[in-house]
N, C-alpha and C positions, 0 to 999 in steps of 0.2 A: 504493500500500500504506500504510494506515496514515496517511492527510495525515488531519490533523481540520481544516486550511483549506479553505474551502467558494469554490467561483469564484462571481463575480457572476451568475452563468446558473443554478447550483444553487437559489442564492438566492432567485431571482426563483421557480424552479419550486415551492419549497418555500413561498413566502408565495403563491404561485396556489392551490396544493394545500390550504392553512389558510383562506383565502377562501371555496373553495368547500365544505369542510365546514363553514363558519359560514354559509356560505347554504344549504346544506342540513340546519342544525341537526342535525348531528353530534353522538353523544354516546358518552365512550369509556368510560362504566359496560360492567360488568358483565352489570347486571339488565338492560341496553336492550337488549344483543346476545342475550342470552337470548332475550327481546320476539319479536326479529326473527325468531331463528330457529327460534320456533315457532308467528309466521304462517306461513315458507315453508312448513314441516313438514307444517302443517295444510292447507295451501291444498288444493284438489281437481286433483286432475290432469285436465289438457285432454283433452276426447273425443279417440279417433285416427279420421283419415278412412280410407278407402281409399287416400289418395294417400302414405301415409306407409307 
């Protein structure tokens, strides 16, 4: 409850976690996530087969 001490394993998670949004050019604007989610928006939805 309430530690703002972080263990060495939080740590570790949490600089993996910032690594991998700078490798995947992460960005925490506003206007990007906008972006994003009016490709999903847009995208066309996948035909459905018979098997679905």
């Amino acid at each position: 409850m309430g530690n703002t001490k972080r263990d060495s394993g939080d740590q570790s998670q949490l600089e993996r976690f910032r690594d991998l949004a700078r490798e995947l050019e992460a960005d925490e604007s506003e206007e990007a996530f906008e972006a994003t989610v009016k490709k999903i928006v847009q995208a066309p939805k996948p035909e459905k087969t018979d098997e679905e």
